[in-house]
C-alpha positions as CSV (number, residue, x, y, z in Angstrom):
1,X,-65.5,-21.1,-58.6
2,X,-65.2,-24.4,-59.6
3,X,-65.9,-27.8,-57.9
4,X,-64.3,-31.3,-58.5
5,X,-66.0,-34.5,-56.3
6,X,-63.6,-37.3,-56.6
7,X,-65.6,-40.8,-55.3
8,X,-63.6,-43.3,-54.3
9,X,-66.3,-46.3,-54.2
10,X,-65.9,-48.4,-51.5
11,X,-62.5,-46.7,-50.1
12,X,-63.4,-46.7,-46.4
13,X,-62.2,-49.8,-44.3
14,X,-61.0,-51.3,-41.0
15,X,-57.4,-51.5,-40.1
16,X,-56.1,-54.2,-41.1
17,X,-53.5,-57.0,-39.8
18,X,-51.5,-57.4,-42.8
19,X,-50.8,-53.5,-43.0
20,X,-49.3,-52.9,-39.8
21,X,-53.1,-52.1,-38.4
22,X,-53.6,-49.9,-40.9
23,X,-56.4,-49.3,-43.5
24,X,-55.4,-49.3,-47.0
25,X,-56.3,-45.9,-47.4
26,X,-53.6,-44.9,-44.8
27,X,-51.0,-47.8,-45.9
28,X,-51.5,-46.3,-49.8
29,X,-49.3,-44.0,-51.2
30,X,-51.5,-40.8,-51.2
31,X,-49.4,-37.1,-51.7
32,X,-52.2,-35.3,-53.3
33,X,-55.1,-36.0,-50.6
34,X,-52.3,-35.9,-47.9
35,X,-51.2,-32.1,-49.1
36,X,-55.0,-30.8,-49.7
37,X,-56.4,-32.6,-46.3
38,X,-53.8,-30.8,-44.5
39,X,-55.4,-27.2,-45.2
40,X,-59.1,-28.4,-45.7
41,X,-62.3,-29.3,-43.4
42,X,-61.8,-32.9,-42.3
43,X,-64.3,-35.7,-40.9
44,X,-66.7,-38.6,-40.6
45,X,-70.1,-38.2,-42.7
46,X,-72.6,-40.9,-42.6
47,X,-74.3,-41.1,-46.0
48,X,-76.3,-44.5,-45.4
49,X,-78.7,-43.8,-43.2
50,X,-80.1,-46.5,-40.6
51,X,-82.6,-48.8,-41.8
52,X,-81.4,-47.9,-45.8
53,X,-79.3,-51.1,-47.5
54,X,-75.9,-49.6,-47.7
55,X,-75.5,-49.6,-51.3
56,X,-73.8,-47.3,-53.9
57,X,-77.2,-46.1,-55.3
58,X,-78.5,-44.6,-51.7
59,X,-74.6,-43.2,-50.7
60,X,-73.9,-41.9,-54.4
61,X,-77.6,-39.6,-54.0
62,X,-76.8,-39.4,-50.6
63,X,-73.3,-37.7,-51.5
64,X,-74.5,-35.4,-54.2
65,X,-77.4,-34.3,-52.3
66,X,-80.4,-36.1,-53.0
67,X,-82.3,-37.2,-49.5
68,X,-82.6,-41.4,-50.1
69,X,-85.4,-41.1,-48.3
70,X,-87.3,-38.7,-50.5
71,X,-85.8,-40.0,-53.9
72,X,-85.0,-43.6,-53.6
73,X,-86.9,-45.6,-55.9
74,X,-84.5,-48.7,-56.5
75,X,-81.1,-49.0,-57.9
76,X,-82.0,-50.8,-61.3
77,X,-83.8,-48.3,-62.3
78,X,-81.3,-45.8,-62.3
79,X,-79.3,-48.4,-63.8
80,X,-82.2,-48.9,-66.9
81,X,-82.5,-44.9,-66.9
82,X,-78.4,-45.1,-67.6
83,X,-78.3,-47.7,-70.5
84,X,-81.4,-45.7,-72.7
85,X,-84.3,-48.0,-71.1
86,X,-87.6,-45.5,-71.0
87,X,-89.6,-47.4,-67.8
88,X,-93.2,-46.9,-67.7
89,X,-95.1,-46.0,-64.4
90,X,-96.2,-49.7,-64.4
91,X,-92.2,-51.6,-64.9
92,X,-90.2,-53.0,-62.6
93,X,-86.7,-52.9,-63.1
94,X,-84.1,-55.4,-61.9
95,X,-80.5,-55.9,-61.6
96,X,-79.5,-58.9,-63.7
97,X,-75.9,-60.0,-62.6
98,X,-74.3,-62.4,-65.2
99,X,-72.5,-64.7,-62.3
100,X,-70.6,-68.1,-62.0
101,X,-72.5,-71.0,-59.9
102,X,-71.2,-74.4,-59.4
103,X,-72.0,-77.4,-61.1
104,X,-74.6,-79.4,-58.6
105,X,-77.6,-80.6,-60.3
106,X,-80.6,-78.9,-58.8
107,X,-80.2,-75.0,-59.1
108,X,-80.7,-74.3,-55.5
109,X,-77.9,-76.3,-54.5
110,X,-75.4,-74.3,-56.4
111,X,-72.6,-71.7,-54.8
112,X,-71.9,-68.1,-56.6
113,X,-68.2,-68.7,-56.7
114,X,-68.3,-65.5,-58.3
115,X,-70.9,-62.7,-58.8
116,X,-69.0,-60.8,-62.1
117,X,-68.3,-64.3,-63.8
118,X,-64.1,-63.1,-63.8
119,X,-65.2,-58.9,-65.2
120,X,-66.8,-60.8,-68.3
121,X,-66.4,-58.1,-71.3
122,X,-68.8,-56.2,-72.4
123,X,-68.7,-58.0,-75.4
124,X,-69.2,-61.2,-74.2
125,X,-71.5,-60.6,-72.3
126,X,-73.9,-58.5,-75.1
127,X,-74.1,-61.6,-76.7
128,X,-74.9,-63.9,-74.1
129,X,-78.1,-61.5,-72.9
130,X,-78.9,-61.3,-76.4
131,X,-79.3,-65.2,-75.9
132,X,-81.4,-64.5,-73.2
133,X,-83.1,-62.2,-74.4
134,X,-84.0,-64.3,-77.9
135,X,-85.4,-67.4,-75.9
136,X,-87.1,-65.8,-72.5
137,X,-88.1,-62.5,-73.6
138,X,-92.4,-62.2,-73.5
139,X,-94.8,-59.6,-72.9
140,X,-93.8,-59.4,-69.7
141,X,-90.0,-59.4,-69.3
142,X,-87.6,-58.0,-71.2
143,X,-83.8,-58.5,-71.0
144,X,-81.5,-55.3,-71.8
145,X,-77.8,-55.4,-72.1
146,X,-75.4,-53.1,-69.9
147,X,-71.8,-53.2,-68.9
148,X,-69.6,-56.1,-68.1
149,X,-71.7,-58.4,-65.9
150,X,-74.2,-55.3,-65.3
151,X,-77.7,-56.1,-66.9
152,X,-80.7,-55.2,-66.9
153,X,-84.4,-57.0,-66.5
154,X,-88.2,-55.0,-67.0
155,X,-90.9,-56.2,-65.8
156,X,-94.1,-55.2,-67.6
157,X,-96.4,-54.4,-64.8
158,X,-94.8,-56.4,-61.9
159,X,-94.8,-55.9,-58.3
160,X,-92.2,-54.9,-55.6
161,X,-94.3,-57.2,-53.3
162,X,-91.5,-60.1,-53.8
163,X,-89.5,-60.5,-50.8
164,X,-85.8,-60.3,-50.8
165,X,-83.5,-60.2,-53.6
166,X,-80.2,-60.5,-52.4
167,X,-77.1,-58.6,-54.1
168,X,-75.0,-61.6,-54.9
169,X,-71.3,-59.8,-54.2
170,X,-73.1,-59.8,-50.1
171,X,-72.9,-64.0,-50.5
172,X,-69.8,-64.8,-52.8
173,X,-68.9,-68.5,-51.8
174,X,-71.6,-69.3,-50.1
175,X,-74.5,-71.8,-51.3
176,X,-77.5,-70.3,-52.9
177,X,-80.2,-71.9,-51.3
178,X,-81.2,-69.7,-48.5
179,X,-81.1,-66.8,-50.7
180,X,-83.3,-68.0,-53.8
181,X,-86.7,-65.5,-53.8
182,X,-89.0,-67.6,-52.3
183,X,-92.2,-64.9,-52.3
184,X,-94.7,-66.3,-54.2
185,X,-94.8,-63.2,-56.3
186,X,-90.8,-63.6,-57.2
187,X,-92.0,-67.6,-58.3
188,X,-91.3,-66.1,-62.1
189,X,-88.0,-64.5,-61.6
190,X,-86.7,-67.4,-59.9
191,X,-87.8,-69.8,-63.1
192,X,-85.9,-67.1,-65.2
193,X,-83.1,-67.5,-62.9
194,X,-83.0,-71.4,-63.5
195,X,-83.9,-71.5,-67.2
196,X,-80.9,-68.8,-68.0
197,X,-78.4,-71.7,-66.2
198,X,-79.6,-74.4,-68.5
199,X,-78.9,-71.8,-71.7
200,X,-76.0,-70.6,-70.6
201,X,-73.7,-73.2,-68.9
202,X,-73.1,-74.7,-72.5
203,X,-73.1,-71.3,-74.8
204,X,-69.9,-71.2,-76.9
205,X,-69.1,-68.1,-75.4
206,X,-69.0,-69.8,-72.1
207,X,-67.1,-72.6,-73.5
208,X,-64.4,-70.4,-75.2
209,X,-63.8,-68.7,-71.5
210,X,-63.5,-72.1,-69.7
211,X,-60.6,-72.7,-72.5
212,X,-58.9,-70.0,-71.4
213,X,-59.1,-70.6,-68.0
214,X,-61.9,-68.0,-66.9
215,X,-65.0,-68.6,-65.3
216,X,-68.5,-68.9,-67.0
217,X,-71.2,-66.7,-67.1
218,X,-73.4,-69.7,-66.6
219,X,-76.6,-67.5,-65.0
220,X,-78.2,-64.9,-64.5
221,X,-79.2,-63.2,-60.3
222,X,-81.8,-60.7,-59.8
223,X,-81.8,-57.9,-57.5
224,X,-81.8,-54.0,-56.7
225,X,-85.5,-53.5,-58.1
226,X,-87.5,-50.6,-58.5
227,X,-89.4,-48.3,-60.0
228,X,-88.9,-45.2,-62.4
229,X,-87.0,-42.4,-60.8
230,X,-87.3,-39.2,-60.5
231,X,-84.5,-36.9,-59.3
232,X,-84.6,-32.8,-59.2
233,X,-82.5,-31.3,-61.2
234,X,-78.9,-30.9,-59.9
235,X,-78.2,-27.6,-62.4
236,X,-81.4,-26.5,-60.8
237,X,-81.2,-27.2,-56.8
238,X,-77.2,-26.1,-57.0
239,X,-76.9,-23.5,-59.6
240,X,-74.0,-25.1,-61.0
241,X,-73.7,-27.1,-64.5
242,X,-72.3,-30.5,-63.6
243,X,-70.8,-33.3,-65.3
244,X,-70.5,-37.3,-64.2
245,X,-67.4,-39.4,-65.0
246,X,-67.9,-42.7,-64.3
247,X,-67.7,-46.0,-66.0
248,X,-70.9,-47.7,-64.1
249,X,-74.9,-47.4,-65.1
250,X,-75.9,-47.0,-61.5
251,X,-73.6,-43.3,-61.8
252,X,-74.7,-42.5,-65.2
253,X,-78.1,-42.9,-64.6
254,X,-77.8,-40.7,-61.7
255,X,-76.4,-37.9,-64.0
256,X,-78.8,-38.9,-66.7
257,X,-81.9,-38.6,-64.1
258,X,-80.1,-35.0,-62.4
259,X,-79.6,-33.2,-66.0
260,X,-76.0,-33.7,-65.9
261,X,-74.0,-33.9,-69.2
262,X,-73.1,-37.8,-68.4
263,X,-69.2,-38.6,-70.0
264,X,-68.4,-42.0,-71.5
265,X,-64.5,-42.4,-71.3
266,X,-63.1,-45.1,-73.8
267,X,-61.5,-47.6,-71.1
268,X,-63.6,-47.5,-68.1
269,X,-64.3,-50.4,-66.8
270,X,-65.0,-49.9,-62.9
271,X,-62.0,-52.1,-62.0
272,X,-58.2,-51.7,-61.5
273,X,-57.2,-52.1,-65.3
274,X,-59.9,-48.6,-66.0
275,X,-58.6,-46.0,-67.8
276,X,-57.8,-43.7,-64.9
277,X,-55.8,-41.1,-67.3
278,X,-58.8,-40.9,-69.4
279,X,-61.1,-40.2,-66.6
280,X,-58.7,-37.2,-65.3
281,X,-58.7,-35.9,-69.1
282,X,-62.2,-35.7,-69.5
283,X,-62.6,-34.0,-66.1
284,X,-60.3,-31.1,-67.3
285,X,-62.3,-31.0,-70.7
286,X,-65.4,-30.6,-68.9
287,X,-64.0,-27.8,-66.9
288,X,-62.0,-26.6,-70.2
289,X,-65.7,-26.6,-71.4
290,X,-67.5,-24.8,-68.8
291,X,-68.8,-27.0,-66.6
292,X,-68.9,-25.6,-62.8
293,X,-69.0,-29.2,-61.2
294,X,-67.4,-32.1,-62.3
295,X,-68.1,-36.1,-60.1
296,X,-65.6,-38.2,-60.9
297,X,-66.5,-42.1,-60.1
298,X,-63.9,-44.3,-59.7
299,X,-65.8,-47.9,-58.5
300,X,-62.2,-49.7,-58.3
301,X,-61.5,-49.6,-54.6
302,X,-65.3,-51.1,-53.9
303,X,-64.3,-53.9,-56.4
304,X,-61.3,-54.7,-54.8
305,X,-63.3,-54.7,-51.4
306,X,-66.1,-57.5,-52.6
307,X,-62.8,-59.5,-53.6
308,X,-60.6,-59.4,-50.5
309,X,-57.6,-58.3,-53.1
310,X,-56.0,-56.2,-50.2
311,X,-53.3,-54.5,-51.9
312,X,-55.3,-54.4,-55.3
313,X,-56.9,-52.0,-53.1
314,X,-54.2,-49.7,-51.8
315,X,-53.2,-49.9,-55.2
316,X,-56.3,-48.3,-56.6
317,X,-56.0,-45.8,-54.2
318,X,-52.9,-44.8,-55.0
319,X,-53.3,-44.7,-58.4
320,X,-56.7,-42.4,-58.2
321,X,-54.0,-40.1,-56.3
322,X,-51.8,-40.1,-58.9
323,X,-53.4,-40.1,-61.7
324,X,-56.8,-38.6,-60.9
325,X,-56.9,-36.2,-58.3
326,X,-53.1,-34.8,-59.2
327,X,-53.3,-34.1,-62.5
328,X,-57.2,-32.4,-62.3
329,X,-56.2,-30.1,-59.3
330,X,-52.9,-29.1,-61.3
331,X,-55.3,-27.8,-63.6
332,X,-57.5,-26.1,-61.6
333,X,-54.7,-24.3,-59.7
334,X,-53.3,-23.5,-63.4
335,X,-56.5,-21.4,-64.4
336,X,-55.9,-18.8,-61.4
337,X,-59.8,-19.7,-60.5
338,X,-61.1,-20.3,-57.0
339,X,-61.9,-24.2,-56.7
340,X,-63.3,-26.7,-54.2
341,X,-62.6,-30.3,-54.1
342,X,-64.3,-33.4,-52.1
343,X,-62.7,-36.1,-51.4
344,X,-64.9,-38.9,-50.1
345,X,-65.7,-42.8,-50.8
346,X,-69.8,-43.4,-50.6
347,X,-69.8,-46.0,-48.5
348,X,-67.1,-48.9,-46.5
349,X,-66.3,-51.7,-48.7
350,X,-64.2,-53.5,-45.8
351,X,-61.7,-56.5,-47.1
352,X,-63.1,-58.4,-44.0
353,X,-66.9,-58.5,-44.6
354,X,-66.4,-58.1,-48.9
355,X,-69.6,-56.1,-48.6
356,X,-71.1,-52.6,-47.7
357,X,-71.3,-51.1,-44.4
358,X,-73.5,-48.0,-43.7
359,X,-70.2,-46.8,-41.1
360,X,-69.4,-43.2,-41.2
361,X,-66.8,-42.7,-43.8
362,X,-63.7,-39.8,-44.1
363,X,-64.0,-36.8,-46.3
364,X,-62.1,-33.7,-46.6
365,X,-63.2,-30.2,-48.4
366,X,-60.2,-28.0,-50.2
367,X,-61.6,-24.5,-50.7
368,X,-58.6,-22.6,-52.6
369,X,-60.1,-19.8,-51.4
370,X,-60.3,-20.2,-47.4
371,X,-57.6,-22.9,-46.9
372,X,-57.7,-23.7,-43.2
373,X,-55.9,-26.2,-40.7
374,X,-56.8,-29.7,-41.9
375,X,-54.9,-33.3,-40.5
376,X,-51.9,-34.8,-41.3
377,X,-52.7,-38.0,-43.2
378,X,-56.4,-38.5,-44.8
379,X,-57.4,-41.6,-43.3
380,X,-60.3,-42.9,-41.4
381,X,-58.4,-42.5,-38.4
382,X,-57.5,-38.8,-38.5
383,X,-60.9,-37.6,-40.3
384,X,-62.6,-39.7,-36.6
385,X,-59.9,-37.7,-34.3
386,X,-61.0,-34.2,-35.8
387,X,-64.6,-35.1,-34.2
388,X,-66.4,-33.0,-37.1
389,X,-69.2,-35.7,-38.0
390,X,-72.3,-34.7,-40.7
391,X,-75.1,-37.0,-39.2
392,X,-77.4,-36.2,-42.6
393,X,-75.2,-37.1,-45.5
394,X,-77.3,-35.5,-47.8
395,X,-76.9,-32.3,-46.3
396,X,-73.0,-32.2,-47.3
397,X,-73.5,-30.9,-50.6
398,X,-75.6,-28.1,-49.5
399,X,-72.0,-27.1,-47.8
400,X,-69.5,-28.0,-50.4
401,X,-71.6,-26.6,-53.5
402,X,-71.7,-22.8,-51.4
């Protein structure tokens, strides 16, 4: 037996207006989940539980079938774990956005106009870290470079005593000042916060963008801390050899921390212009190559969400169907093998709100083996209607991997 997840980050949302009261997940163009939902076990699972931030950290563990509440420790550290980063007991690790403010004067009177500074490159953005890193790196912080705007900040022997740190896609357009860590034990991260603006706002990297009409990465915002973690391993707790495909730390680290083989796929970015074809490939060549379970990540719908790009996001949908979830099930159907396939986002990204929600999200299971009376049309909607609900999102694995 073999067992595809395909994660479609952020897919769940509200109907919307625009789309004839539909969600874009039900206004998108989807043949492939439409034909397998129609013979598989449908319904709402709730992978965020109350009281836990809804982030893609807790519902991505929560999905493959690690309790949040037992191995939670922070999202940068999975993040660090991801981009080679070996945390001692004693670090701290942060999220270190690179993100567009405005122009005012004093820092805290500035507005994130946007928190991905317009999907800087990876590129780009290596060297302005490596800026950072060069004038504010000490003894006690150290600044590592990541993905796109995706960075990464260690704290030798810091403290999680430091209030809140506020994701900066939750307050897009809106002025920074009431969300600035104001703990006294977060007093240094906000004077690395402020000292990154004045190195970065006139960087020739930053200059060349505003040329070409894109927005600086003109600062640095710090969030999602944490501490080492520590996750079972998945080979080990499931029996089955599993590979991650995904083109964001925060997934690769959780396949780095689980024993899976982890996949880089020349193209990924986690938005709409990622190599989707490439991600399908290396799914078949990790089942071509033995693997038993295979997570395919695909972070554009979520992206779309924090932007309000409505039909960005029923495209990305589609295009998952089409050129994800076709093509690898065609394959698994070619081999004659018995298969399983999950279908699920990790959490509501809705175009309203442009942030999480901890809502109960769709899901469907295709068993090739025991096909069974499904719905017509995966959506929100119909998943709701069958009444089948998973209360413990965790606990869905334990099913799907059987």
């Amino acid at each position: 037996m073999k067992y595809l997840v395909v994660l479609c980050d952020g897919m769940a949302d509200y109907p919307i207006e625009e789309l004839g009261g539909k969600t874009p997940l039900e206004y998108a163009n989807t043949p492939t989940m439409d034909a397998l939902a129609e013979k598989s076990y449908v319904g709402l699972v709730k992978t965020v539980q109350d009281g836990m931030k809804p982030g893609s950290d807790v519902a991505n563990l929560s999905v493959l079938g690690y309790n949040p509440e037992v191995y939670y420790t922070g999202r940068s550290p999975l993040e660090a774990g991801s981009i080679g980063i070996d945390m001692k007991n004693t670090d701290i690790s942060l999220r270190c956005n690179l993100v567009t403010l405005s122009n005012e004067l004093n820092y805290e009177d500035k507005t994130i106009l946007d928190y991905c500074a317009d999907d800087i490159s990876t590129a780009e953005a290596k060297i302005l870290v490596d800026y950072l890193a060069e004038h504010l790196n000490s003894d006690e912080f150290k600044f590592y470079s990541g993905v796109s705007y995706r960075h990464c900040l260690i704290w030798d022997n810091g403290t999680l005593d430091i209030g809140t740190l506020t994701p900066p896609h939750d307050i897009t357009g809106k002025p920074i000042k009431e969300y600035v860590p104001k703990h006294k034990n977060a007093q240094k991260l906000y004077n690395l916060m402020v000292k990154s603006y004045d190195l970065l706002k006139d960087h020739p990297v930053n200059k060349a963008r505003i040329e070409k009409g894109l927005r600086p990465a003109n600062s640095i915002w710090l969030w999602g801390e944490g501490v080492r973690a520590n996750l079972d391993n998945f080979q080990e707790k499931y029996g089955l050899k599993g590979s991650m495909i995904s083109a964001v730390d925060l997934l690769k680290g959780i396949g780095k921390f689980s024993g899976m083989n982890v996949v880089q796929v020349e193209g990924a970015t986690g938005y709409l212009d990622t190599n989707f074809e490439g991600k399908a490939l290396a799914g078949i060549n990790e089942f071509k190559d033995g693997q038993d379970f295979v997570y395919i990540h695909i972070e554009a719908p979520d992206e779309c969400g924090h932007r309000n790009e409505m039909m960005n996001k029923v495209k990305a949908i589609s295009t998952i169907d089409e050129k994800i979830l076709k093509p690898v099930v065609e394959y698994l159907k070619s081999t004659g093998e018995g298969f399983k396939v999950l279908v699920t986002p990790d959490h509501a990204t809705p175009l309203a709100l442009r942030t999480h929600t901890n809502d109960p999200i769709p899901f469907f299971i295709y068993d090739s083996t025991k096909e069974v009376n499904g719905v017509k049309g995966f959506c929100e909607r119909t998943a709701k209607d069958t009444g089948n609900y998973i209360g413990a999102g965790y606990t869905i694995m334990q099913d799907f991997s059987k």
